[in-house]
N, C-alpha and C positions, 0 to 999 in steps of 0.2 A: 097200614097201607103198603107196606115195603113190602110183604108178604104176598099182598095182589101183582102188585109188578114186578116181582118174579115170577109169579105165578103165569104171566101174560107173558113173561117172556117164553118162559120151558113152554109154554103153548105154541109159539110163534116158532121157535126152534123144532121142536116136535112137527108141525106141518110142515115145513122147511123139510124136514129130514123123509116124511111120509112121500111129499112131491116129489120131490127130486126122482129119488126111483122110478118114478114112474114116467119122465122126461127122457129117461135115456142118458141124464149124464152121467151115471156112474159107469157107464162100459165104452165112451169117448175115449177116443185119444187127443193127444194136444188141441192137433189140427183140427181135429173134428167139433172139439170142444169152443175154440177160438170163431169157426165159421158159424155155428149157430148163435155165437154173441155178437158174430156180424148182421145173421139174419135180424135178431133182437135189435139192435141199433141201427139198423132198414127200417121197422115198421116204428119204431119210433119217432123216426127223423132225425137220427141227432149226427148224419155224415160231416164230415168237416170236408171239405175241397180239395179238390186231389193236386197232387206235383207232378209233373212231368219232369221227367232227366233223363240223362243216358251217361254211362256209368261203364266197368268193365269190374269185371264179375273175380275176384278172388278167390271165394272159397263156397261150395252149396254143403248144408246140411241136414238131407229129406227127411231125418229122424227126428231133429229140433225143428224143424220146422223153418230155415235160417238162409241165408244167403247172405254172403261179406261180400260190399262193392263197394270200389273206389269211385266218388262220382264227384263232380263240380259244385259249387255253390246253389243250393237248390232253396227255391219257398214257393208257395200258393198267393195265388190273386189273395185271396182273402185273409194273407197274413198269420194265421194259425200257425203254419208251416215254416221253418227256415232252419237250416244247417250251413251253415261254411265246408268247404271242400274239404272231405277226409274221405277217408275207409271206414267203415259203416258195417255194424253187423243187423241187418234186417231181419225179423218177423215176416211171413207172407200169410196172407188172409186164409190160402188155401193151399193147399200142397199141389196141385193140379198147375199152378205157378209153376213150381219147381222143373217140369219135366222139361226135358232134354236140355236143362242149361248145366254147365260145366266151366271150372275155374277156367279163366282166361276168355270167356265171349265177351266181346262188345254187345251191349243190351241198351235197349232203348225201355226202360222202368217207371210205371206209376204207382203213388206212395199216397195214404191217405190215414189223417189218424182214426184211428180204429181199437177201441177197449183202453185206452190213452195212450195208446204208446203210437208212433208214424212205423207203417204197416205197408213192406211191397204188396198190389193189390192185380198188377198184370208185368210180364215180361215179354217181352220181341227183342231176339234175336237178330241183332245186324252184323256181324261178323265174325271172327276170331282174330 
């Protein structure tokens, strides 16, 4: 019997490895990689509730994908969500986030968990 479920498994690995190519993820980048596990977890259903905050913007890293903000004590109606005030190095759902923000903006930011980790998801610009 040990011999079938390996056997079941190198099957299951082998499809694994046949699909994929064929999905497109092996020529993603981070971001792009990341957004279509957002689309995935859209038709699922499995969003968790978003955070609202505002925050001011330390550092962007359009290549990681990243944004470092210092923001207030933030959590979601629904409790999923809660940080204590610090400096924050964020994920963003999509790169399309990122454009035109720059260390030192005041932003107005919402944050939602996404792939498990809590994931900026929009940015507005309110100042410098």
């Amino acid at each position: 019997m040990i011999w079938f479920s390996k056997l079941r498994f190198a099957a299951a690995l082998g499809a694994g490895l046949i699909i994929a190519p064929g999905l497109g993820f092996a020529a993603m980048t981070n971001i792009e990689w990341l957004s279509r596990m957002e689309q995935i977890e859209l038709s699922r259903g499995t969003m968790a509730d978003h955070v609202h905050a505002q925050g001011t913007v330390r550092a962007v890293d359009p290549g990681a994908g990243t944004v470092t903000v210092l923001h207030p004590e933030i959590g979601s109606a629904d409790k999923s969500i809660w940080m204590p005030a610090m400096v924050m190095v964020f994920h963003v759902s999509r790169s399309e986030v990122l454009r035109g923000v720059k260390a030192g903006d005041t932003i107005r930011f919402e944050a939602a968990r996404r792939r498990g980790a809590v994931m900026v998801t929009r940015i507005t610009k309110i100042g410098r």
